[in-house]
C-alpha positions as CSV (number, residue, x, y, z in Angstrom):
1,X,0.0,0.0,0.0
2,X,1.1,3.2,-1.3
3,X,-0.1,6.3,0.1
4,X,2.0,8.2,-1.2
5,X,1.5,7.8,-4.7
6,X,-2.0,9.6,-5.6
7,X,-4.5,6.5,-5.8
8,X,-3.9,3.7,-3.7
9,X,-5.6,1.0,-2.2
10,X,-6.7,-0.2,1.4
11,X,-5.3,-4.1,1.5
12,X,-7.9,-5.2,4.2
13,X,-10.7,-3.5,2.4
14,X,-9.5,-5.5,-1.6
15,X,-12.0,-8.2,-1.7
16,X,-10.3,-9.7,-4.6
17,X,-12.7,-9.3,-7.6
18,X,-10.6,-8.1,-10.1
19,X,-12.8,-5.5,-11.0
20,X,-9.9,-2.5,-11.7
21,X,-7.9,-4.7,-13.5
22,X,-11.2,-5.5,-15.5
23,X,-11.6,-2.0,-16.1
24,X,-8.1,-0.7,-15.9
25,X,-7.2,0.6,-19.6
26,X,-3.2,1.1,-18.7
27,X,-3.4,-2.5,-16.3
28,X,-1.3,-0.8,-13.7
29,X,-2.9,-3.2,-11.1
30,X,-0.6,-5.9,-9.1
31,X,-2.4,-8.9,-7.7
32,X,-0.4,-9.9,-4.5
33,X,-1.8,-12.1,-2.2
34,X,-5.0,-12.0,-4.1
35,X,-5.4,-8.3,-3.8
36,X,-5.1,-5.6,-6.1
37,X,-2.1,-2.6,-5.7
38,X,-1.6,0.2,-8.2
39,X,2.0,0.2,-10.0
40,X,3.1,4.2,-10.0
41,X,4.9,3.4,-13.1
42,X,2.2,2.0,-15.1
43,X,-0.9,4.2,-14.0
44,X,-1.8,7.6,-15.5
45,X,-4.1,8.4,-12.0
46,X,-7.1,8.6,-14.3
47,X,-9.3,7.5,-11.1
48,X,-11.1,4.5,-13.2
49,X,-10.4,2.2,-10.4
50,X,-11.8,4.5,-7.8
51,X,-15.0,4.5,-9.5
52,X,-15.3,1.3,-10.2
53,X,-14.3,-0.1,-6.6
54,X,-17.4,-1.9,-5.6
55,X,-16.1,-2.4,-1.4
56,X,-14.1,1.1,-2.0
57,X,-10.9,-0.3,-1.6
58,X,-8.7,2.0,-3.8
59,X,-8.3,5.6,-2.8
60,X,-7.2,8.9,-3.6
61,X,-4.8,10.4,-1.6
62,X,-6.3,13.1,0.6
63,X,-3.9,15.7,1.5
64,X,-5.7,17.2,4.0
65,X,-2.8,17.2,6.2
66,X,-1.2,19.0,3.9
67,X,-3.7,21.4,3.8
68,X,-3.9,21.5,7.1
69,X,-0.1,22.3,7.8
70,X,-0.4,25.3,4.8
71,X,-3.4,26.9,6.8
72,X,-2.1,26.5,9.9
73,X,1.3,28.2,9.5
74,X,0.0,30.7,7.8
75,X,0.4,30.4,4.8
76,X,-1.3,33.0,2.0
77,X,-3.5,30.6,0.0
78,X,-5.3,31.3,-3.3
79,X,-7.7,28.1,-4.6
80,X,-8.5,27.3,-7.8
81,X,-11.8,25.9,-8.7
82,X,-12.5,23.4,-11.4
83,X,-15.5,24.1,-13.5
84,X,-16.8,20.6,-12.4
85,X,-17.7,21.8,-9.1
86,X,-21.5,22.7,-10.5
87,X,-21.7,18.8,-11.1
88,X,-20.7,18.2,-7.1
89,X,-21.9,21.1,-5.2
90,X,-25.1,21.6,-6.7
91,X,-26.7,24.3,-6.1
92,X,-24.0,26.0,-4.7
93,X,-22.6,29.3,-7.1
94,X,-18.9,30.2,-7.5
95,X,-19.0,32.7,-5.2
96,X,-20.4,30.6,-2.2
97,X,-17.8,28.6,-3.1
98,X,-15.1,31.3,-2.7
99,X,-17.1,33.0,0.4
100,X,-16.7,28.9,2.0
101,X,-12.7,29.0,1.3
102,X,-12.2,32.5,2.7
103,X,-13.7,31.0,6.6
104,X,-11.3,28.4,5.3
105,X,-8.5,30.7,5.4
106,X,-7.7,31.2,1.9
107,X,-7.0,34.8,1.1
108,X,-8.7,34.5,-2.4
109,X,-10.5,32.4,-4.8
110,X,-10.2,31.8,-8.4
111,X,-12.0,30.0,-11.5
112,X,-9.5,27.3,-12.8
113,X,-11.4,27.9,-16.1
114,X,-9.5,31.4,-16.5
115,X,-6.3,29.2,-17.4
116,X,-8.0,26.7,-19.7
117,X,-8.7,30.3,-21.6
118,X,-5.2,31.1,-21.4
119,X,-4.5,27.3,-22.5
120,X,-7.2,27.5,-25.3
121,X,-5.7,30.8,-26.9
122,X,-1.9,29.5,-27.0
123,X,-3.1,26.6,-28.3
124,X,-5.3,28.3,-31.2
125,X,-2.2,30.3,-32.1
126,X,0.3,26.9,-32.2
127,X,-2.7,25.0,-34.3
128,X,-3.2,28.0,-36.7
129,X,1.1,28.9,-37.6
130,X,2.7,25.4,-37.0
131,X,3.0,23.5,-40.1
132,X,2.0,20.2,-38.4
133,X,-1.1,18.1,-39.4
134,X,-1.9,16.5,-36.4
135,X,-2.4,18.1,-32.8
136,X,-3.4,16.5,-29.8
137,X,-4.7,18.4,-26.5
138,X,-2.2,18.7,-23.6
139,X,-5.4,20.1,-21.0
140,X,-5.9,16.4,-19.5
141,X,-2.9,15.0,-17.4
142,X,-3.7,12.1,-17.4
143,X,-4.7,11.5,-21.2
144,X,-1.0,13.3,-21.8
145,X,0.6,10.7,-19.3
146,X,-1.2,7.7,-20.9
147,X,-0.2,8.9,-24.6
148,X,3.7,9.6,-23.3
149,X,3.4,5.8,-21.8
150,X,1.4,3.5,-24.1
151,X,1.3,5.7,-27.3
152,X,4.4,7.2,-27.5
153,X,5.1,7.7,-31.1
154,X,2.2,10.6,-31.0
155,X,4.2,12.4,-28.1
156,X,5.6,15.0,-30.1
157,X,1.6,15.6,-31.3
158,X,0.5,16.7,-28.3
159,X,0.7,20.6,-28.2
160,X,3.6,22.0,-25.9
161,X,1.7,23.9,-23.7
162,X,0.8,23.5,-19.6
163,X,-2.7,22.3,-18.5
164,X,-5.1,25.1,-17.8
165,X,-4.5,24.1,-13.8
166,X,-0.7,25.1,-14.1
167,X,-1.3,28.0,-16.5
168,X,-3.9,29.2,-13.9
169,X,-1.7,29.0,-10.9
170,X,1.0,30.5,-13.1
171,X,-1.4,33.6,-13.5
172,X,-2.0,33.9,-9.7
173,X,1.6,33.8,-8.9
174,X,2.6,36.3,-11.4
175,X,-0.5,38.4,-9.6
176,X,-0.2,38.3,-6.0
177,X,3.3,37.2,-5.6
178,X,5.6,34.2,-6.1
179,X,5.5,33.4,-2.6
180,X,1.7,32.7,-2.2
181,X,0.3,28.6,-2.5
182,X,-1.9,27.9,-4.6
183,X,-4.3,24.7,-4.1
184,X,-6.7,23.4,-6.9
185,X,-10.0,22.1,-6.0
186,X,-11.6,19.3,-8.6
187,X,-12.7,16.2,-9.8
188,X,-9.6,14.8,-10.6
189,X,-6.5,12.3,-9.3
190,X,-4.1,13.2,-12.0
191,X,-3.9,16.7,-10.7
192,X,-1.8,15.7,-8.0
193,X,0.8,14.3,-9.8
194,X,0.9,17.8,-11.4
195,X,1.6,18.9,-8.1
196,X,3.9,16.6,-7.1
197,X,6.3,17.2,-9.9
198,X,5.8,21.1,-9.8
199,X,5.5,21.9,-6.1
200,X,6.9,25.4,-6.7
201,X,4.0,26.2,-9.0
202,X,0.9,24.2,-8.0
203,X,0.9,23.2,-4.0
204,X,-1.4,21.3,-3.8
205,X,-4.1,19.4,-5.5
206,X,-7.8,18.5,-3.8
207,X,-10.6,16.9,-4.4
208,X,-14.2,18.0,-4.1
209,X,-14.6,14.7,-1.9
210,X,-11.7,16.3,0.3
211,X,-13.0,19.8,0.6
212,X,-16.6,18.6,1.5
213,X,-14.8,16.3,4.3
214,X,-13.0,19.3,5.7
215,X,-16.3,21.1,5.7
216,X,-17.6,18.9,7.7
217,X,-14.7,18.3,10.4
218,X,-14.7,22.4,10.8
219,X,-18.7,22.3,11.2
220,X,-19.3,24.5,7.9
221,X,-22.8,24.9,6.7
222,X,-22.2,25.7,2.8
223,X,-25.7,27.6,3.3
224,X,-24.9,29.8,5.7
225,X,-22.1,31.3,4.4
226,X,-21.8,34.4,2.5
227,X,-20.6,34.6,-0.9
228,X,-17.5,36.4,-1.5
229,X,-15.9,37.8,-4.9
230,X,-13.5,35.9,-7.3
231,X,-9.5,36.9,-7.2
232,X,-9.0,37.6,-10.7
233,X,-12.2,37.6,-12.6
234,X,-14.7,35.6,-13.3
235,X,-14.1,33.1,-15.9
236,X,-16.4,32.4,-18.9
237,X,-15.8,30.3,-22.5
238,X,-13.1,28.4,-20.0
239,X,-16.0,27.1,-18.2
240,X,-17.1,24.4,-20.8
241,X,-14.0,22.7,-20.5
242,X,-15.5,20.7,-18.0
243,X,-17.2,18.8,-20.8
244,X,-16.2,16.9,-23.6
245,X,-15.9,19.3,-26.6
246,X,-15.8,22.1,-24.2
247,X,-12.1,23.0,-25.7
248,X,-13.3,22.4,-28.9
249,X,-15.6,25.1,-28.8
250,X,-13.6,27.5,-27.2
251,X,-11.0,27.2,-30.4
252,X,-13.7,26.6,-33.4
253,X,-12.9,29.9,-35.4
254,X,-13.4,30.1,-39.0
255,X,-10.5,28.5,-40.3
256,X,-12.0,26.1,-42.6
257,X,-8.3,24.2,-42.8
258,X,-8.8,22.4,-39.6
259,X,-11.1,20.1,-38.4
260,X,-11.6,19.4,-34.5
261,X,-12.5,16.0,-33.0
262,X,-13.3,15.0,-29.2
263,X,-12.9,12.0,-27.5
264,X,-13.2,11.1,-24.2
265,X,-12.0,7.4,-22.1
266,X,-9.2,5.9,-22.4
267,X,-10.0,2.9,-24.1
268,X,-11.7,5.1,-27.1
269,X,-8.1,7.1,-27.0
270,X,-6.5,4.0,-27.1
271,X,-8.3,2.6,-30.2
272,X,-8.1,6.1,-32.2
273,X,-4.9,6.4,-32.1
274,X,-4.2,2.6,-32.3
275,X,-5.8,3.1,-36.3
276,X,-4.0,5.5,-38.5
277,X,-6.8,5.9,-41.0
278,X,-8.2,8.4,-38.7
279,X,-5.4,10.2,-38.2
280,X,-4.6,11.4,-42.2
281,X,-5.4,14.6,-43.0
282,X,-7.9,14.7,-45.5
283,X,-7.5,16.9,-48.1
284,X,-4.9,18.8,-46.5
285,X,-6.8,19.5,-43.3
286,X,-5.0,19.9,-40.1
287,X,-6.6,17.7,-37.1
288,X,-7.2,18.3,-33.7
289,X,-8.1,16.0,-31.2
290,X,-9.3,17.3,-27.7
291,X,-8.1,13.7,-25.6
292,X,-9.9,13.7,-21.8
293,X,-9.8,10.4,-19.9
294,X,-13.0,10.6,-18.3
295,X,-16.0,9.3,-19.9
296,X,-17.9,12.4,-21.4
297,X,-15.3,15.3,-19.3
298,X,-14.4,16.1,-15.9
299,X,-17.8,16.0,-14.8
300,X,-17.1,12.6,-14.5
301,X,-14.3,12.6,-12.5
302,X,-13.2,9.8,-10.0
303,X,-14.8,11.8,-7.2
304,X,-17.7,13.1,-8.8
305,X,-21.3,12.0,-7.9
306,X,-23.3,8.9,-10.6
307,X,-25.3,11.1,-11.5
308,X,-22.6,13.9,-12.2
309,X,-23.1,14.3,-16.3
310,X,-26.8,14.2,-15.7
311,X,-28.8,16.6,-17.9
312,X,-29.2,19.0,-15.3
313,X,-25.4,19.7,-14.5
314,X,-24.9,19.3,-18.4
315,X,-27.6,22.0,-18.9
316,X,-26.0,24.0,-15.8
317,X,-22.2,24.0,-17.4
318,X,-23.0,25.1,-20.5
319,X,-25.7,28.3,-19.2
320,X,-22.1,29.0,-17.3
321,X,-19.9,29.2,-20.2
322,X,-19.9,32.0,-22.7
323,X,-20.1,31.0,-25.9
324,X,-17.0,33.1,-27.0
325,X,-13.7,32.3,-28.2
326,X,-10.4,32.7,-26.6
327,X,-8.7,33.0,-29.8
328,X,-7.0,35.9,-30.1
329,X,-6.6,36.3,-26.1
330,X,-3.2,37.4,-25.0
331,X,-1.8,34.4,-22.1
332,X,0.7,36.8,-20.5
333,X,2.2,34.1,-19.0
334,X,4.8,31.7,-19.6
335,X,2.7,28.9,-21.2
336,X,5.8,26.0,-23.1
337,X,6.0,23.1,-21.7
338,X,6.9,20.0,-23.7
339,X,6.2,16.5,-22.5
340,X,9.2,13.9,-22.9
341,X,8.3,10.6,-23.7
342,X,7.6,8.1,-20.8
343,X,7.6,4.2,-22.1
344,X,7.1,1.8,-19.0
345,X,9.8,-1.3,-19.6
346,X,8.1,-4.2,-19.8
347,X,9.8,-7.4,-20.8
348,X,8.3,-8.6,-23.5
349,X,7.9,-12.6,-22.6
350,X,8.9,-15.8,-25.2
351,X,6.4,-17.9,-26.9
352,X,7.9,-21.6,-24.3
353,X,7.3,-18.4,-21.4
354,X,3.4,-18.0,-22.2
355,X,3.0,-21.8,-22.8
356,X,4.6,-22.8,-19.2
357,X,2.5,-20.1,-17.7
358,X,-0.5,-21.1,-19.7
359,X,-0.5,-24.6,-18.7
360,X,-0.5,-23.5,-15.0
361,X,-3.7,-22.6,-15.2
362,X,-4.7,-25.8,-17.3
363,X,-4.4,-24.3,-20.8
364,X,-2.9,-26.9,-22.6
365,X,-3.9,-25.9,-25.9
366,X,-5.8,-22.9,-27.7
367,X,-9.4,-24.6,-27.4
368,X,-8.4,-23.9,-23.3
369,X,-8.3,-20.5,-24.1
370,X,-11.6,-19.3,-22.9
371,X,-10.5,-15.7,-23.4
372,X,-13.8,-14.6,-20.9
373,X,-12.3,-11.8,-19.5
374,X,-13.2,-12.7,-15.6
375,X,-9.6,-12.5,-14.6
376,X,-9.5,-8.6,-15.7
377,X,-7.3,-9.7,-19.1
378,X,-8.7,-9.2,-22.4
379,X,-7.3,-12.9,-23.3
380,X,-5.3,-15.4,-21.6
381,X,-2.6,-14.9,-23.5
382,X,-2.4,-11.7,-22.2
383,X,-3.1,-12.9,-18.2
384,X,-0.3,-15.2,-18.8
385,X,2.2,-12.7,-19.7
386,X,0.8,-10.6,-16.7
387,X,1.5,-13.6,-14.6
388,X,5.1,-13.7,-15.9
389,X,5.3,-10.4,-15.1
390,X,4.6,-10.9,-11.4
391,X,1.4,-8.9,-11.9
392,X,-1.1,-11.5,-11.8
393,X,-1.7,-15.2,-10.2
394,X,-3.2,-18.4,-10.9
395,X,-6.2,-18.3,-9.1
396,X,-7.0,-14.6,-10.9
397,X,-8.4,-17.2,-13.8
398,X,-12.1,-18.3,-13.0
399,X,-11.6,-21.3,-15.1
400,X,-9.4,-22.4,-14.1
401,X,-10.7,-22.2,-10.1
402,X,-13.8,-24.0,-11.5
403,X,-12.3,-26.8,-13.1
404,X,-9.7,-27.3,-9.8
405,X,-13.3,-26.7,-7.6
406,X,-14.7,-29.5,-9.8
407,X,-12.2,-31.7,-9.7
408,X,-11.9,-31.7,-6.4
409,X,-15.4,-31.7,-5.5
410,X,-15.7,-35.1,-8.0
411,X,-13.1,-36.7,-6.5
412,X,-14.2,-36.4,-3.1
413,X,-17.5,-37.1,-3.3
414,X,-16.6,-40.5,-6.0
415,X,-13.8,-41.8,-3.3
416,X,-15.5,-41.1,0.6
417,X,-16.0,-44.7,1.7
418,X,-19.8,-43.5,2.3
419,X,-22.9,-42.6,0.7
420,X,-23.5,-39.0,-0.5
421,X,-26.1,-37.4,-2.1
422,X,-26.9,-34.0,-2.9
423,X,-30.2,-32.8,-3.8
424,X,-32.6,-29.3,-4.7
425,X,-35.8,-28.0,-3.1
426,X,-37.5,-30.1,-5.1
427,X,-35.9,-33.0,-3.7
428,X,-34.2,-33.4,-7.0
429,X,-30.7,-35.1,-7.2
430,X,-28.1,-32.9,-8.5
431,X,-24.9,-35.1,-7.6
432,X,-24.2,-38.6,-5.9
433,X,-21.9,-41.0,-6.1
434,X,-21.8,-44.8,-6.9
435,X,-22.1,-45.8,-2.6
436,X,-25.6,-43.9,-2.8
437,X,-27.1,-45.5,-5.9
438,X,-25.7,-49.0,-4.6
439,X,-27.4,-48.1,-1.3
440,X,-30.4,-47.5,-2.8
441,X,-30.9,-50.9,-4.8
442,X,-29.7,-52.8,-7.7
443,X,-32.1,-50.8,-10.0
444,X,-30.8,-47.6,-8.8
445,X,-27.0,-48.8,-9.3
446,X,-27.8,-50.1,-12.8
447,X,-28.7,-46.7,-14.2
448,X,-25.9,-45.1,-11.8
449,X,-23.1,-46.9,-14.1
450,X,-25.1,-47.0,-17.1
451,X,-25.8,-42.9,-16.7
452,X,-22.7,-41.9,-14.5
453,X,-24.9,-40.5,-12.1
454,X,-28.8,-40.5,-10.8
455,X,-29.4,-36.8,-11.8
456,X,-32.8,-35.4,-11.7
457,X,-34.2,-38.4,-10.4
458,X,-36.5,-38.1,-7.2
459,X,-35.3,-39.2,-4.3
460,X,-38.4,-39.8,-2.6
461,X,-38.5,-42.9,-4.9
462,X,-35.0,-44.3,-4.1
463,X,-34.9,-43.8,-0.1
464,X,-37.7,-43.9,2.7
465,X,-36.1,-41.5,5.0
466,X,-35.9,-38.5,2.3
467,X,-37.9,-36.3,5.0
468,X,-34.9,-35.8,7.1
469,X,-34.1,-33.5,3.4
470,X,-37.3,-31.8,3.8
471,X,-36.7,-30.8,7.5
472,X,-33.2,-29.5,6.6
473,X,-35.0,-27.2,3.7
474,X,-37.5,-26.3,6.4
475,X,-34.5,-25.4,9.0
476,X,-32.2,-23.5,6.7
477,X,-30.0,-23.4,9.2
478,X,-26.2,-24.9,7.7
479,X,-25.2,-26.8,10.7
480,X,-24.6,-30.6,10.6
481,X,-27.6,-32.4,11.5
482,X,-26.9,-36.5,12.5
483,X,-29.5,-39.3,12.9
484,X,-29.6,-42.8,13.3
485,X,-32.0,-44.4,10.7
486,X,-33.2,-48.2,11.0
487,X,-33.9,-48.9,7.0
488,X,-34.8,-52.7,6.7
489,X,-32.3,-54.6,8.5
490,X,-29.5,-52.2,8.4
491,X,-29.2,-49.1,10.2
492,X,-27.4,-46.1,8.7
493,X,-25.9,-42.7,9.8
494,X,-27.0,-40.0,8.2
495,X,-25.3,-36.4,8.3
496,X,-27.3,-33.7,6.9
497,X,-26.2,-30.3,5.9
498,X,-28.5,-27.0,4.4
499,X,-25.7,-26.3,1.3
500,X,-27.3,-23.1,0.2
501,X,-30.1,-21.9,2.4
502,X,-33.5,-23.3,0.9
503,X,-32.3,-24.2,-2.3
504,X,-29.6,-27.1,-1.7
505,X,-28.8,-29.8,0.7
506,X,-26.2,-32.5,0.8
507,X,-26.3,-36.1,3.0
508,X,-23.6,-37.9,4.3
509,X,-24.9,-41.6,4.3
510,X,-22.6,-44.5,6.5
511,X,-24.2,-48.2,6.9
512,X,-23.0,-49.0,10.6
513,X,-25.1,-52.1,10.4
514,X,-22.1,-54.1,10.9
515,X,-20.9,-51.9,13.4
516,X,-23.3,-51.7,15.4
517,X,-23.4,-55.8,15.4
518,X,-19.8,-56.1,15.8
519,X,-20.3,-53.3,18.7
520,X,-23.5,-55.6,20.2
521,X,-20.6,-58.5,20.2
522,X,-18.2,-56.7,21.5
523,X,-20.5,-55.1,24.3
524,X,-21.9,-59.0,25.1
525,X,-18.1,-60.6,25.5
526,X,-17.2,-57.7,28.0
527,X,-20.8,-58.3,30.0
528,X,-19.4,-62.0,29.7
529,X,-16.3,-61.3,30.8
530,X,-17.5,-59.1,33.7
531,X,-19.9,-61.9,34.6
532,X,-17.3,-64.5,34.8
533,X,-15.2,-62.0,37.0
534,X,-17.9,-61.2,39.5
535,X,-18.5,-65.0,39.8
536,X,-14.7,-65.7,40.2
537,X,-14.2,-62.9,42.4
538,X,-17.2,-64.3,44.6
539,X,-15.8,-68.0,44.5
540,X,-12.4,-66.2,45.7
541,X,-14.6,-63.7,48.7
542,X,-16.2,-67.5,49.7
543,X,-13.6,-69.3,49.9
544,X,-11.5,-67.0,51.9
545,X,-14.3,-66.6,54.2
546,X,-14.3,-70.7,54.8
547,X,-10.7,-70.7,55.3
548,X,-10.7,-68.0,57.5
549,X,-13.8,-69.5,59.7
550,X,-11.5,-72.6,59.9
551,X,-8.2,-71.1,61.1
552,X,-10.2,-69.0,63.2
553,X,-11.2,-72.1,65.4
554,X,-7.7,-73.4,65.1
555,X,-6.0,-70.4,66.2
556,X,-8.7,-70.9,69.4
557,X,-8.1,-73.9,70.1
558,X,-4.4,-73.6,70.3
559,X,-4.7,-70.7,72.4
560,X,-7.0,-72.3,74.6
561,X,-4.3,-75.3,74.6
562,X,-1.7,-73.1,75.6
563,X,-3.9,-71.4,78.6
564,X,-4.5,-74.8,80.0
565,X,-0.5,-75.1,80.1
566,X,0.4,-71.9,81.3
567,X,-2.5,-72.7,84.2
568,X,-1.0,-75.8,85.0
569,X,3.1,-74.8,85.3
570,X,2.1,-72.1,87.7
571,X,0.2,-73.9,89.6
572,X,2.7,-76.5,90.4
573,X,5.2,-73.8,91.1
574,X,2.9,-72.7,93.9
């Protein structure tokens, strides 16, 4: 666990369904222990996983601490406010907003959408002079990140200018002072990494989940404060970035020479720029492509609300936004950056490597390859080559956990030296093995090994005792239930367990007929034995007590004898 990258995951919380790998485009997850951690080096913090979480496992790093600390010593702190936030405080207007961060502490507020202008209008000017054909968006982090790791060859498309977050802060710097903080407020994960690689220009980066937790600890009623105006100005075509399009529409002009394209996920940026058909100019057209990870904009970011692009906050972004252009705008501020390419090393594994680990999981040839997806793979092949990796494990592929479950399940139940049947609320067999049809008759044990098995047949017909079944489905209760059943001349054990509550249950069955005799024999030699012993012991008590009655007369007469004598001497000495 890795709290210091900025998405993370809680290990005791992972209840290993695979569910971000499933849905991770970049596959920056490592299953360790059957749970899932995020790889820095491979994710592009476009919050997916977050979403997606269904125990809420994997997190965003806070920073509230940080935050904290910053207000605390006293620190001069300006915010800056993604356009998002009408998607997550609904209701609430920029200036409440502001008026919420002043009781904060902050000494101002600020529309993040004033740098997207600044961003928009460079941008415009490179699109319209550069000679290039093809231009790619550098506003989302993340979609920048995931092009300068999986799509690298289209690095030196995207446009060399910062994101409208850095351009904004930037603006505030050059305004109030290099030495003030500045801390963005949004939707988004990849904003920290921003931060954490350019600490000296961005501070800090926050969620909207983080800011309405910090209202709560300080007791802030968002209603009852009052609003307060904007550092800066208020923003207003920079507003619709929050949307997909949004940039588009901010650098539409009417240069009929270029044509402008959004697209929005990163599995949809992944497969248009995976085709190069798209990617021609036609006729001499430039293209631009406005790239955002998030499905439909930042108003679906990690942290934002299910119901965040809903027609109402769709409707409410774009009454905010002007419909005005910031071509022709003048940044004023240092605006360059170019991204460097970042390729992840992966060793790529040999054919006899993906065959070894294929067979692991019982692949032994490609009609094995199921290719269903449940392990978070889009085919085996490619789950075996994360399993090389030391990304994945065995017991990640569901079929392969099936077939072992079955296996073992088969064996047991085909080699216990008992009876065992199991069997629906319909009293319906589902599985038995060869002990229970033999049990049941020679009829029942001639269709057991012509069929394999006596499935679907009732088992009210085959056994007497089937409502010791009916009173487990009646219970629903799982524990072991035992009972001694005479059946004919043999008498039989039976173990009875509920399976699945009201739907399944399964019977141990042992014949203890001979036991029970050989226990009855047992029982009758010992009461034997202890009869013969009581008699012997009696013989033993009677004929001491003879032998004791004799020498006890013996013993009298010779001491009477020796009286007589003793009598007699002393006398005569007299």
């Amino acid at each position: 666990m890795n709290h210091n990258f900025p998405v993370f995951t809680i290990d005791n919380e992972c209840q290993d369904c695979y569910k971000c790998v499933r849905h991770c485009h970049c596959k920056a997850i490592r299953i360790v222990n059957a749970r899932a951690a995020v790889i820095p080096e491979l994710c592009v913090c476009c919050g997916t996983c977050v979403k997606v979480c269904p125990a809420h496992a994997k997190k965003i790093r806070s920073d509230l601490s940080r935050l904290r600390f910053l207000l605390e010593n006293g620190e001069t702190l300006y915010a800056s406010i993604a356009p998002s936030f009408v998607g997550y405080f609904k209701g609430v207007s920029i200036n409440r907003l502001a008026g919420v961060l002043k009781k904060l502490g902050f000494a101002g507020a600020s529309e993040t959408a004033l740098g997207a202008e600044l961003v928009s209008a460079e941008t415009g000017k490179i699109v319209q002079e550069s000679d290039r054909k093809l231009f790619i968006s550098s506003a989302c982090p993340a979609s920048v990140d995931y092009i300068r790791k999986y799509a690298p060859e289209y690095t030196d498309s995207i446009v060399p200018v910062v994101s409208p977050v850095m351009a904004h802060a930037k603006l505030l710097k050059q305004t109030y002072g290099d030495k003030i903080k500045v801390v963005f407020f949004g939707p988004c994960a990849a904003k920290k990494n921003e931060a954490d690689r350019s600490p000296d220009v961005l501070s800090l980066a926050v969620t909207f989940e983080s800011l309405r937790n910090l209202l709560e600890e300080k007791g802030i009623d968002l209603n009852a404060v009052e609003d307060a105006p904007l550092a800066l100005k208020a923003a207003e075509e920079g507003r619709a970035y929050s949307l997909e399009g949004g940039m588009n529409d901010t650098l539409r002009g009417n240069d009929p020479n270029i044509r402008y394209v959004a697209v929005s996920g990163l599995a949809n940026i992944g497969r248009l720029l995976s085709s190069t058909a798209p990617l021609k100019a036609h006729g001499g057209k430039k293209l631009f492509i406005e790239c955002l990870a998030c499905h439909g904009g930042c108003v679906n970011g990690p942290v934002m609300p299910e119901d965040g692009s809903d027609l109402e906050t769709l409707m409410n972004t774009m009454d905010i936004a002007a419909s005005t252009s910031s071509l022709g705008r003048d940044p004023k501020v240092e605006m360059k950056e170019v991204p460097d390419k970042d390729v992840p090393k992966v060793k790529e594994p040999t054919e006899a490597e993906i065959v070894a680990a294929l067979e692991t999981v019982g692949k032994h040839s490609p009609a094995d390859e199921l290719n269903c997806g449940g392990c978070g793979y889009n085919s085996c092949r490619e789950f075996a080559a994360a399993m090389i990796d030391g990304k994945a494990e065995a017991s990640m592929c569901l079929s392969y956990l099936r077939t072992i479950s079955q296996k073992t399940s088969n064996a047991l139940i085909k080699y216990i030296p008992a009876s065992v049947v199991i069997v629906d609320n319909n009293l319906q067999i589902i599985e038995c093995n060869r002990h229970f049809a033999k049990m049941c008759g020679e009829d029942a044990l001639a269709a057991y090994d012509s069929c394999g098995n006596l499935t679907g047949a009732d088992l009210r017909s085959l056994i007497e005792f089937s409502d010791l079944f009916e009173s487990a489905f009646a219970g629903g209760s799982g524990d072991l239930e035992r009972f001694n059943q005479i059946y004919g001349d043999r008498i039989f054990n039976i173990s009875v367990f509920s399976i699945t509550a009201g739907r399944t249950v399964g019977a141990v069955i042992q014949d203890v007929t001979q036991s029970e005799l050989h226990r009855e024999k047992v029982a009758e030699k010992a009461r034997e034995v202890i009869r013969k012993n009581v008699t012997t012991v009696q013989k033993i008590a009677q004929y001491l007590g003879e032998h004791m009655a004799e020498t006890e007369i013996i013993l009298r007469e010779v001491a009477g004898s020796y009286s007589e004598i003793k009598d007699k001497k002393d006398g005569d000495g007299k």
